[in-house]
C-alpha positions as CSV (number, residue, x, y, z in Angstrom):
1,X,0.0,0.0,0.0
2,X,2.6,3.0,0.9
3,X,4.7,1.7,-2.2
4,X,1.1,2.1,-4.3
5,X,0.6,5.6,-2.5
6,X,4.6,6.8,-3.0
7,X,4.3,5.4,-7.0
8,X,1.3,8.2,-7.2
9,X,2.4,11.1,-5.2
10,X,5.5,11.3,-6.5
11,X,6.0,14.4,-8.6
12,X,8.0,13.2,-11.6
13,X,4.8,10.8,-11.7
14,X,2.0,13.9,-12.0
15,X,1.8,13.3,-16.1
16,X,1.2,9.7,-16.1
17,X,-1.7,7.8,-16.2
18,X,-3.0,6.5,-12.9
19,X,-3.7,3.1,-14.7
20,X,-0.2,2.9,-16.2
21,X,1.5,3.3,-12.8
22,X,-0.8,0.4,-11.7
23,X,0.8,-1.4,-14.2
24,X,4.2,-0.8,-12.3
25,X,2.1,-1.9,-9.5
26,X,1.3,-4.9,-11.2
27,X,5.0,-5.7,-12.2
28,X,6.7,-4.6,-9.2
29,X,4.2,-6.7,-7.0
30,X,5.2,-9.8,-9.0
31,X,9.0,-9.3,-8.4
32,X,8.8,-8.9,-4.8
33,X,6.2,-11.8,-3.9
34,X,3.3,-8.9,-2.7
35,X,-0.7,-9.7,-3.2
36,X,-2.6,-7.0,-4.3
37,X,-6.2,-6.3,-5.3
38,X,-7.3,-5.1,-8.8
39,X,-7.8,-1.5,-9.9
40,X,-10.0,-0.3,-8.7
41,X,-9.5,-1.1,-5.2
42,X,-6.1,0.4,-5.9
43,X,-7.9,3.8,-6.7
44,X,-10.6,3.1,-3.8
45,X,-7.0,3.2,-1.3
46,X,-5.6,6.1,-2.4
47,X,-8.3,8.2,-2.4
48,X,-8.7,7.5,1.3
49,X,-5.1,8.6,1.8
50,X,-4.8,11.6,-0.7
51,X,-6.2,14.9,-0.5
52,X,-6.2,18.2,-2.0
53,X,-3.6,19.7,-0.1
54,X,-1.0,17.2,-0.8
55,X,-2.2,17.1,-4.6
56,X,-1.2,20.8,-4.8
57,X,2.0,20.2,-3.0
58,X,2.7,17.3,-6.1
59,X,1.4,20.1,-8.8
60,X,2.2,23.5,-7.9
61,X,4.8,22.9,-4.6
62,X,4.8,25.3,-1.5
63,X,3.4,28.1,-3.6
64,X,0.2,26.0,-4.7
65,X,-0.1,24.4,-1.2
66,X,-0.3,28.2,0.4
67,X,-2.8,29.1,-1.9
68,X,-5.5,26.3,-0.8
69,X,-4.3,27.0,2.9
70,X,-6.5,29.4,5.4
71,X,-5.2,32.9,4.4
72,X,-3.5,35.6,7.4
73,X,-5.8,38.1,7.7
74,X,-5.5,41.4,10.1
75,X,-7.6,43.4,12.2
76,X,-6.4,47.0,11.0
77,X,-8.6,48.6,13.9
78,X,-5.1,48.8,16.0
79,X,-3.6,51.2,13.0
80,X,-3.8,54.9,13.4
81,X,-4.3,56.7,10.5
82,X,-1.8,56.8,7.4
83,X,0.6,54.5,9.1
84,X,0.7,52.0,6.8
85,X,0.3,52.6,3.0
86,X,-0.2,49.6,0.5
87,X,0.9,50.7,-3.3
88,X,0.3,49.2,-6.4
89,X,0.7,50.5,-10.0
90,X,-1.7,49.4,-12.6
91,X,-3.1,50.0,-16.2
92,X,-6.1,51.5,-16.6
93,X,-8.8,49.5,-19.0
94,X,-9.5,52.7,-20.7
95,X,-8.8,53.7,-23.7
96,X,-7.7,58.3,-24.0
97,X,-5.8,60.1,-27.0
98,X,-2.9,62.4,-26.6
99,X,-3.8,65.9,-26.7
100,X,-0.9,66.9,-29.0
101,X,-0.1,63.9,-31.1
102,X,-3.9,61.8,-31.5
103,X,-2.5,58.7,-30.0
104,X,-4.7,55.9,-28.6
105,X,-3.1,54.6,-25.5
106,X,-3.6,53.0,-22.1
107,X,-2.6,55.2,-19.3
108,X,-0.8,53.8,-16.6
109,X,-1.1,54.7,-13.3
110,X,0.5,54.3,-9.0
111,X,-2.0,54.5,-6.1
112,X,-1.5,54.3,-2.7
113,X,-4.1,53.4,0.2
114,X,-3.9,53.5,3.6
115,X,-4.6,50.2,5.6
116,X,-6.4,51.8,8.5
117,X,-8.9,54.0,6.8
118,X,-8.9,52.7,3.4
119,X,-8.6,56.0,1.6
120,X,-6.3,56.3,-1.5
121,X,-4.0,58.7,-0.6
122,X,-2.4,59.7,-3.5
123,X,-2.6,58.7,-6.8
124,X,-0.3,59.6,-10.5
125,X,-1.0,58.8,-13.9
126,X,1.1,58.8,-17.3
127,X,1.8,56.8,-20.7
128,X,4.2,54.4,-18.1
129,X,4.8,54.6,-14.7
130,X,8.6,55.0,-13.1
131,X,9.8,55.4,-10.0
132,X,9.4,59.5,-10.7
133,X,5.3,58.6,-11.1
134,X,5.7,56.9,-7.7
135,X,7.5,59.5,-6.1
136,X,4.7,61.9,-7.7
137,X,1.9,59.7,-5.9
138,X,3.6,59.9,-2.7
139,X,4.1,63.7,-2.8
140,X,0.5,64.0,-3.4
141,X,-0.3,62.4,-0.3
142,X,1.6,63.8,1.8
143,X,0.2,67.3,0.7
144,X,-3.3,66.5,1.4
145,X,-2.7,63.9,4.1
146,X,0.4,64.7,5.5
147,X,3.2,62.5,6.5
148,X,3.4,58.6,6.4
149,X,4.6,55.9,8.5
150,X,5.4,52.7,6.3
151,X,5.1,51.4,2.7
152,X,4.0,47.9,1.6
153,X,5.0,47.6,-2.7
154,X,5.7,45.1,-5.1
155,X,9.2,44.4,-5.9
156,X,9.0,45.7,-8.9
157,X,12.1,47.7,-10.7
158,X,10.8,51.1,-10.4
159,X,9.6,50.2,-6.1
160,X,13.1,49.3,-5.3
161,X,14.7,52.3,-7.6
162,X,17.2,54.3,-6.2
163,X,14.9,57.6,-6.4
164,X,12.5,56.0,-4.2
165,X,14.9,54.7,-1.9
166,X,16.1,58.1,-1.5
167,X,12.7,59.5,-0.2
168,X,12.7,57.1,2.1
169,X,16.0,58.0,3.2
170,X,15.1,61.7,3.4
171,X,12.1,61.0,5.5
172,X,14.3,59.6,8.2
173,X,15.1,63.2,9.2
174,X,11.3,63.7,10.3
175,X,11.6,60.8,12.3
176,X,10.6,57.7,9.6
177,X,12.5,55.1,9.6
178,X,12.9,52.0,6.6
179,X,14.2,48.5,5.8
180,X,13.4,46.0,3.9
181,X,11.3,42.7,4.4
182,X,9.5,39.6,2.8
183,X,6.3,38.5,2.6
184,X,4.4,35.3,3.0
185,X,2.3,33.9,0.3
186,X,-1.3,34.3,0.2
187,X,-3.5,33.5,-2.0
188,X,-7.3,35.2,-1.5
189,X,-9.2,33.7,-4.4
190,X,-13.2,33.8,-4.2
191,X,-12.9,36.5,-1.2
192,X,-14.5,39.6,-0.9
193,X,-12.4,42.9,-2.6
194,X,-13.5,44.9,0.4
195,X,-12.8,42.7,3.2
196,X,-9.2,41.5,2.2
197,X,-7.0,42.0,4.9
198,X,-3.3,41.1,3.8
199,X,-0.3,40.6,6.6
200,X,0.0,44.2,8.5
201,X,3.7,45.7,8.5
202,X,5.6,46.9,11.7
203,X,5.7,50.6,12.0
204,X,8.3,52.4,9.8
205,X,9.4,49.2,7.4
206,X,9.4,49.3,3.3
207,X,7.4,46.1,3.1
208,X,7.9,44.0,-0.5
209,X,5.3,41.2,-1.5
210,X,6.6,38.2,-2.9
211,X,6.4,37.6,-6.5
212,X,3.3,36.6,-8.0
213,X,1.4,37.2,-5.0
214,X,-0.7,40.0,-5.9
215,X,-3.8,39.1,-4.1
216,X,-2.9,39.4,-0.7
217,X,-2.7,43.1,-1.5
218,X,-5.5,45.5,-0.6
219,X,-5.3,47.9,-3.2
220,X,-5.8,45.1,-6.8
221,X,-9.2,44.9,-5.6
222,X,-9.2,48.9,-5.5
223,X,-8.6,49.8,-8.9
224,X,-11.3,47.7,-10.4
225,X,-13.6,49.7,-7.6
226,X,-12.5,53.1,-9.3
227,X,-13.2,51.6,-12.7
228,X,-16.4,50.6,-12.1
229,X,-17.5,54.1,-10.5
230,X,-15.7,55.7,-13.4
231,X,-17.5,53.4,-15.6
232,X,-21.2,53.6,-14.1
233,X,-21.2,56.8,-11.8
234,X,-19.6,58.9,-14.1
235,X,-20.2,57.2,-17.0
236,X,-17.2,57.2,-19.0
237,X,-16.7,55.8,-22.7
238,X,-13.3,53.6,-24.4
239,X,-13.5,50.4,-21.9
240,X,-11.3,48.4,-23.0
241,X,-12.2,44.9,-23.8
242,X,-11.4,42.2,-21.4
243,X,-9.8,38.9,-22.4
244,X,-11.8,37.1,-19.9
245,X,-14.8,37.7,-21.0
246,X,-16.8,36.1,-23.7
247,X,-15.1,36.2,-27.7
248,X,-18.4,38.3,-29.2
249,X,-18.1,40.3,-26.0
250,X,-14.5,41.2,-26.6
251,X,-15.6,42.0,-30.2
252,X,-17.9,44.2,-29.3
253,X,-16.0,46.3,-26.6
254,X,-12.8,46.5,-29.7
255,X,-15.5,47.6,-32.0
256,X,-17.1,50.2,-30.2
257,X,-13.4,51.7,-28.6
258,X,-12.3,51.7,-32.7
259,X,-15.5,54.0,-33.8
260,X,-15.1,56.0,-30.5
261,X,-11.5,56.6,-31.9
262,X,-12.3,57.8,-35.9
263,X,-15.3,60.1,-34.5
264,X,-12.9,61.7,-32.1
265,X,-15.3,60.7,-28.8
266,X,-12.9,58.9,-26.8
267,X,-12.0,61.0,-23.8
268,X,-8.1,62.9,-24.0
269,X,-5.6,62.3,-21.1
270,X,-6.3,65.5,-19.1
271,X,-10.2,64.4,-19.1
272,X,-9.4,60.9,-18.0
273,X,-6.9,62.0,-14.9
274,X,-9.4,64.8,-13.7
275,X,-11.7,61.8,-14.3
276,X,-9.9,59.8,-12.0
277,X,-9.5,62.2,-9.6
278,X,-13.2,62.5,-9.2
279,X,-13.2,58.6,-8.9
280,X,-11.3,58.7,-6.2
281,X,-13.0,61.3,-4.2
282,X,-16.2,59.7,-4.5
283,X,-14.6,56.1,-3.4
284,X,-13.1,58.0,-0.3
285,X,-16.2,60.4,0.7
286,X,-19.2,58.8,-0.4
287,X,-18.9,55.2,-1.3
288,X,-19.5,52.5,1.6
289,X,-17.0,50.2,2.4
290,X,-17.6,47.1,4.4
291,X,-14.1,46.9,5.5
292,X,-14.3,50.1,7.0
293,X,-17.6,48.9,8.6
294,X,-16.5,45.4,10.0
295,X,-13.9,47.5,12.1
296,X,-16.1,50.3,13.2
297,X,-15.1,50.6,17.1
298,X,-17.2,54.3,17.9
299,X,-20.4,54.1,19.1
300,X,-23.0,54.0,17.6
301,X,-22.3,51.6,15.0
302,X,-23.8,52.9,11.8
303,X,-25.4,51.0,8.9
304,X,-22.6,52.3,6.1
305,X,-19.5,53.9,6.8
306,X,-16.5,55.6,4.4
307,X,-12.9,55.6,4.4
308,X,-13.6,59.6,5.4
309,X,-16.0,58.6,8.2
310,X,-13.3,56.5,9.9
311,X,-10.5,59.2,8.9
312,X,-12.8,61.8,10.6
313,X,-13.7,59.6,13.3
314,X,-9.9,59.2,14.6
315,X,-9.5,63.0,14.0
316,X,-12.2,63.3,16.9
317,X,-10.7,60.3,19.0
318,X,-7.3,62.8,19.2
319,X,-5.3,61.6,16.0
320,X,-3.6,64.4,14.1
321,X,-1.7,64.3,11.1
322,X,2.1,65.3,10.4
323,X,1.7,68.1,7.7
324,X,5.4,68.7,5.7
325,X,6.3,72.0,4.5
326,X,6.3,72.6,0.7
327,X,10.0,73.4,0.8
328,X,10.6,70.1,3.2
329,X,8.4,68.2,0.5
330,X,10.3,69.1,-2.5
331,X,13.9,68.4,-1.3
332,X,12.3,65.2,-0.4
333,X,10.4,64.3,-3.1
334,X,11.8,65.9,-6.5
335,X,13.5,64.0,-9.0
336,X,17.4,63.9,-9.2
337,X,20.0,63.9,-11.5
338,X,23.9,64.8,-12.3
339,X,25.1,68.0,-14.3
340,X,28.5,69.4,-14.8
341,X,28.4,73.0,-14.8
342,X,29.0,74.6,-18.4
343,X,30.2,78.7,-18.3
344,X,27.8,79.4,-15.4
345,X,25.1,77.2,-16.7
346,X,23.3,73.6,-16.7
347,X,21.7,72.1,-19.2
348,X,18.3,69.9,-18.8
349,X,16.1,68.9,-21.5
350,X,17.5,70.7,-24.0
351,X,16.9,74.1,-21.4
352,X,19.8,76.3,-19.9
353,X,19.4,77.3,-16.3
354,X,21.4,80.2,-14.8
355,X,22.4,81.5,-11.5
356,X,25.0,84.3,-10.5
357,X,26.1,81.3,-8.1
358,X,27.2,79.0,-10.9
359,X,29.7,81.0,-12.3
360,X,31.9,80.3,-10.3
361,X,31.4,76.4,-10.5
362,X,32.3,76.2,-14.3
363,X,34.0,72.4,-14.8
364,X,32.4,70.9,-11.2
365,X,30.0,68.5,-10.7
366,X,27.0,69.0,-9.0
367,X,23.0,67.5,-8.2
368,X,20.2,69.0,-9.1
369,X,16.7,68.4,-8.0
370,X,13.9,69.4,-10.3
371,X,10.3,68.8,-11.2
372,X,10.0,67.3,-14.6
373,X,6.4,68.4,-14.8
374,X,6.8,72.0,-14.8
375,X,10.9,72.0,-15.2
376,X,10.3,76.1,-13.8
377,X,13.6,75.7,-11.5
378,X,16.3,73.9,-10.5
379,X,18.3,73.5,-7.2
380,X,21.5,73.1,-7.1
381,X,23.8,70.9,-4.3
382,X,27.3,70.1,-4.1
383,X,27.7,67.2,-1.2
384,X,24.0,67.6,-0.5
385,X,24.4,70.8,0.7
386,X,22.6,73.9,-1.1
387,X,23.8,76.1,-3.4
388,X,21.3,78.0,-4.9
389,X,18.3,77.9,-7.4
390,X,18.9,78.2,-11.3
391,X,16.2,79.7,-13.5
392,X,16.1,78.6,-17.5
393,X,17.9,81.6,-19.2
394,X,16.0,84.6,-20.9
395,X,17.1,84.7,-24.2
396,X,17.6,87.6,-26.3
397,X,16.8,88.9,-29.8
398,X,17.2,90.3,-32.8
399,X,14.6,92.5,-32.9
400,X,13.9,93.7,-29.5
401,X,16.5,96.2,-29.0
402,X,16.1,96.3,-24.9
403,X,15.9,93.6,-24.3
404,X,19.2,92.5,-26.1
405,X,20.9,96.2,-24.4
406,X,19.8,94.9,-21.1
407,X,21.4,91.1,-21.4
408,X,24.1,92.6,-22.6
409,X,24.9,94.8,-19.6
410,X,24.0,91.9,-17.3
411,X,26.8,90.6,-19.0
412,X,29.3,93.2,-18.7
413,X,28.4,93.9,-15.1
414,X,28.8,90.4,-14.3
415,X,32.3,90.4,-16.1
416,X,33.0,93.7,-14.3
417,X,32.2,92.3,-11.2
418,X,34.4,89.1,-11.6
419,X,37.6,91.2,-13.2
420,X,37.4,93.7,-9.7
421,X,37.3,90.7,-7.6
422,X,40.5,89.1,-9.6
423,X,42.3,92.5,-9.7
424,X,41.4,92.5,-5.7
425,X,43.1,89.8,-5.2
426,X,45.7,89.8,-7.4
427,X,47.1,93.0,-6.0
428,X,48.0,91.8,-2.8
429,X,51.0,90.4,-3.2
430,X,53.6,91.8,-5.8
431,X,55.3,90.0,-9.1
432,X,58.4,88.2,-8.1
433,X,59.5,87.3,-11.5
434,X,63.2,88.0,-12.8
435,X,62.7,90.8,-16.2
436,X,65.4,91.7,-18.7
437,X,68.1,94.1,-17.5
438,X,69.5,95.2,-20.4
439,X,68.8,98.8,-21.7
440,X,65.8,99.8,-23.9
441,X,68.7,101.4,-26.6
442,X,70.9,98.2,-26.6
443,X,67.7,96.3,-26.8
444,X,66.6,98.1,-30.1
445,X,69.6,98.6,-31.4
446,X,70.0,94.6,-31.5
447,X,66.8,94.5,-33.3
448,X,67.5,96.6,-36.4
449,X,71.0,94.3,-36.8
450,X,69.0,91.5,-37.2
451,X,66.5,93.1,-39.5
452,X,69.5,94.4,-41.7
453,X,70.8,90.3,-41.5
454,X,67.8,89.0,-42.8
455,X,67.4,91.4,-45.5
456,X,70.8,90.7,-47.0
457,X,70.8,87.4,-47.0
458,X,66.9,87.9,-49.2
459,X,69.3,90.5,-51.4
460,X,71.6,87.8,-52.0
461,X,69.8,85.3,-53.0
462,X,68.1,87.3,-55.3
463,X,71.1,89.6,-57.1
464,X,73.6,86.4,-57.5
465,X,73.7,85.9,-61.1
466,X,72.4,82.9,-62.9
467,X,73.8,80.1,-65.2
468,X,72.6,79.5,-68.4
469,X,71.0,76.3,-67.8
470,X,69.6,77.6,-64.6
471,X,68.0,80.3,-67.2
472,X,66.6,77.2,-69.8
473,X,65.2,75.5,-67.1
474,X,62.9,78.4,-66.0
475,X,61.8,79.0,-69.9
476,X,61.0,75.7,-70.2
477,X,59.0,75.3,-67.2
478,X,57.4,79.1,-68.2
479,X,56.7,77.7,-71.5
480,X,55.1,74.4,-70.3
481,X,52.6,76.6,-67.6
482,X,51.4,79.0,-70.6
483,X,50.9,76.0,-73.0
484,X,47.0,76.6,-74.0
485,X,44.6,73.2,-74.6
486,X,43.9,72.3,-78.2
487,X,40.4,73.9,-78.9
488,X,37.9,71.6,-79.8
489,X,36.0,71.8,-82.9
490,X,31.8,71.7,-82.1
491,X,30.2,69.4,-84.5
492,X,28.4,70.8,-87.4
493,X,25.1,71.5,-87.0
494,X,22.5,69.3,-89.0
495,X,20.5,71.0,-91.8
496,X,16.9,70.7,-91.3
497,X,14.8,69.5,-94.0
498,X,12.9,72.2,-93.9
499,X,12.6,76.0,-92.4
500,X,10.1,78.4,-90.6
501,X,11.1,81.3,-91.9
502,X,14.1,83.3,-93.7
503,X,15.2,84.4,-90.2
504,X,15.8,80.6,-88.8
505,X,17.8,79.5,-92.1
506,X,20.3,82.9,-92.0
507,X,21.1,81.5,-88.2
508,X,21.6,78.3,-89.3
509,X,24.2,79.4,-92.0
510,X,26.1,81.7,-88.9
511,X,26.2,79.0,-86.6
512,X,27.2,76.1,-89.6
513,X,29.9,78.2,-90.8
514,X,30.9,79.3,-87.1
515,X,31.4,75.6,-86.7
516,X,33.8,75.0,-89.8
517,X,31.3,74.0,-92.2
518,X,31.5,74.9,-96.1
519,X,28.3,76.0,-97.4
520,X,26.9,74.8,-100.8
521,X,26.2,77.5,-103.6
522,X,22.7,77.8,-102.9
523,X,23.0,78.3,-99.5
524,X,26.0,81.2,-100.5
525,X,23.8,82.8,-102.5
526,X,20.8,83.2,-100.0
527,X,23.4,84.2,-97.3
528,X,24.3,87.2,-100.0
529,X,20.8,87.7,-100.6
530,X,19.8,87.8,-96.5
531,X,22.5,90.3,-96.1
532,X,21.7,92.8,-98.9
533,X,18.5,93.0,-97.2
534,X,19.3,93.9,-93.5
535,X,19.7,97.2,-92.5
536,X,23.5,98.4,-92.3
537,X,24.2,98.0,-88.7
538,X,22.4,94.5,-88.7
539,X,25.1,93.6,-91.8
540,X,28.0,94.9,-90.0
541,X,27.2,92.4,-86.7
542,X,26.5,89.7,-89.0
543,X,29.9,90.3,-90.9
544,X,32.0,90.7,-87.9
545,X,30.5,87.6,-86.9
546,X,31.9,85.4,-90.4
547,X,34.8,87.4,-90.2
548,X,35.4,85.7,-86.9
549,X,34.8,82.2,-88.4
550,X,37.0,82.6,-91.1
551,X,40.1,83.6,-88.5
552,X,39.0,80.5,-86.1
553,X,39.7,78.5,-89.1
């Protein structure tokens, strides 16, 4: 029997037939002397001793066995307010066109919720989302909602970026702390959206889900909430088909998105992100949630609560939120990069930002933090300390006379300003260098001796007196210079069979006999004839002109 149960379970053994491994049975029983029953009591036995949590452990290993296995679930009633958020980016089942270029595309987006309350507390959206678009979310939050205590995110590329590791970093300094942990696996098929409760995360950790576990986090049963209010509440068009549903369903949703697209209907990305933002205020101030509701401590216990009801309801118990400056949340939360400072400017996207601080910095290395939304300033820091703010440069013209006088004072005073500071300093201490002692007189009088050198050795090789084959040799190298190209004759124009006019066969004759030709008798005699007609200065061109040919010749 546990050779019959082993043959089964084991997990090279999951392909084949149950009734082939009986024949191994079959064989194997032979060979060793066993008695055994027939087939089916064979199956009847190891039904009784398999079940489905060992067949997932044969299929799918630890991973399918946790997923058939009672899930962890949390009581968040113990949280206070914004102290754990949950994020999750995801792409949006809608389809918007770009404002300036009339592209169809799927707008991606990062949200983040809070575990206590359930509200979203900051969400981003663009063409692809980055580690900037997550950094964006976050700053958003913390604007409205103030400061957070802990993060729960995928480990996705962008989650474990450098940029966001650097908030997270920063944040330290208002008392935030960060590391980094795993997760169990969960697997919360057939549960309610609203009532998941994944693993809760110790205060002030950057919490990463394992791979493929996507379920065990609050917010993936989120977004399909906001697409459904976008959808029904407010109604909007270009759903995108899903490949879950029915084939002539999916045809239908790709049909209708297409004609939405040609007749221009299809909403543009500014709509769809103010859309969103609507979405998200309804799901946070008017929507029930039955989460929120299960964990509903106050008194009295209502019939339907929102994530604002239990957000307002720990304001009143005494909570209060950690609001961040502007200026604390930008040295926090702006993107980063690396410039080397060019004549007293930077250069970023293909934009020049100045500052009388930067000039001089010229050749050193320094950070910048910036917005890449608006791009309006800069800040400079060398060692994360603070330099100063660079502006994109003004730049002049052609046409507007002040303007272009006033740059080019700022210019001059700012080159003023350095040259006083250099002769400032440079005047300090005196020049210790050795100069020429000899006297001015001796000095010029050695300079005309030299002049007087060079010009008699020129004189001399000029005036010296040359040798007759030193003569021959310049001729012949004269002669072969001025030698002209034999002149090639043009080939004789073709007479036509017939002509317009007198006026076209006289040309004809000029430019035959300008080409060498000798004309026949006939056509001498109407060349005669043509020119004992014309007017005296017309025959005198036309005769200077044969007189020509006949010298060519």
């Amino acid at each position: 029997m546990e050779f019959w149960i082993s043959l089964c379970a084991k997990r090279e053994h999951r392909k084949i037939n149950r009734k082939e491994l009986y024949e191994i049975l079959v064989i194997e029983a032979q060979r060793r002397g066993w008695e055994i029953g027939g087939y089916k009591s064979a199956t009847h036995w190891f039904s009784k001793r398999w079940n489905p949590a060992l067949d997932a452990m044969q299929r799918g290993g630890m991973r399918a066995l946790d997923n058939i296995l009672p899930p962890v679930l949390r009581d968040y009633s113990d949280l206070k307010p914004f102290e754990i958020l949950c994020g999750d980016q995801h792409r949006f089942d809608f389809w918007v066109t770009d404002e300036e270029t009339g592209e169809v595309f799927r707008p991606e987006g990062y949200l983040w919720q809070d575990l206590r309350t359930r509200i979203i507390y900051g969400a981003a959206v663009d063409r692809k989302y980055d580690s900037w678009l997550i950094g964006l979310a976050l700053r958003l939050g913390v604007s409205c909602f103030g400061a957070f205590g802990s993060i729960y995110t995928d480990n996705g590329r962008p989650e474990l970026s450098k940029f966001l590791m650097s908030i997270l970093s920063n944040l330290h300094s208002l008392g935030l702390d960060w590391k980094k942990t795993s997760d169990t696996i969960t697997d919360l098929t057939g549960e309610d959206i609203e009532d998941v409760q994944p693993y809760c995360v110790p205060q002030g950790m950057h919490k990463k889900a394992i791979v493929k576990n996507a379920k065990a986090k609050m917010i993936e049963g989120t977004f399909y909430r906001l697409e459904q209010i976008m959808t029904s509440h407010l109604r909007a068009p270009g759903y995108t088909k899903r490949l879950s549903d029915d084939t002539t369903w999916q045809d239908i949703d790709q049909q209708e998105a297409t004609r939405l697209a040609k007749q221009g209907k299809l909403l543009t990305f500014r709509e769809f992100v103010l859309l969103l933002y609507r979405a998200i205020n309804f799901y946070n101030q008017e929507k029930p949630h039955r989460g929120v509701l299960r964990e509903w401590s106050w008194k009295p216990k209502r019939a339907q609560t929102t994530p604002f009801d239990c957000l307002r309801a720990c304001y009143n118990e005494g909570w209060r939120p950690r609001m961040i400056s502007n200026e604390a949340a930008d040295l926090i939360f702006l993107d980063r990069a690396v410039r080397v400072v060019q004549k007293g400017m930077i250069s970023l996207n293909n934009e020049f930002y100045v500052a009388d601080a930067l000039g001089t910095m010229h050749g050193e290395r320094v950070n910048i933090r910036f917005n890449p939304l608006l791009l309006d300033r800069v800040l400079i820091f060398t060692k994360d300390e603070y330099v100063c703010t660079a502006y994109p440069m003004e730049y002049s013209s052609m046409l507007d006379f002040d303007l272009g006088s006033r740059k080019i004072a700022e210019k001059r005073e700012r080159r003023k300003k350095f040259a006083e500071e250099f002769r400032r300093i440079s005047s300090i201490a005196p020049d210790f260098r050795e100069y020429s002692k000899v006297p001015e007189a001796e000095r010029m009088a050695a300079l005309i001796g030299a002049e007087k050198k060079r010009r008699a050795l020129e004189n001399k090789e000029y005036s010296r007196p040359l040798s007759e084959a030193e003569i021959d040799e310049h001729i012949a190298t004269m002669e072969a210079k001025e030698t002209l190209p034999l002149k090639k004759r043009k080939p004789l124009p073709q007479r036509p069979e017939f002509f317009l006019d007198r006026d076209s066969r006289f040309l004809w004759v000029v430019e035959f006999l300008e080409a060498g030709g000798q004309l026949t008798p006939e056509d001498e005699q109407f060349k005669d004839e043509y020119l004992a007609q014309q007017t005296e200065a017309q025959r005198e061109y036309f005769l200077f002109r044969l007189d020509f040919c006949k010298e060519a010749k």
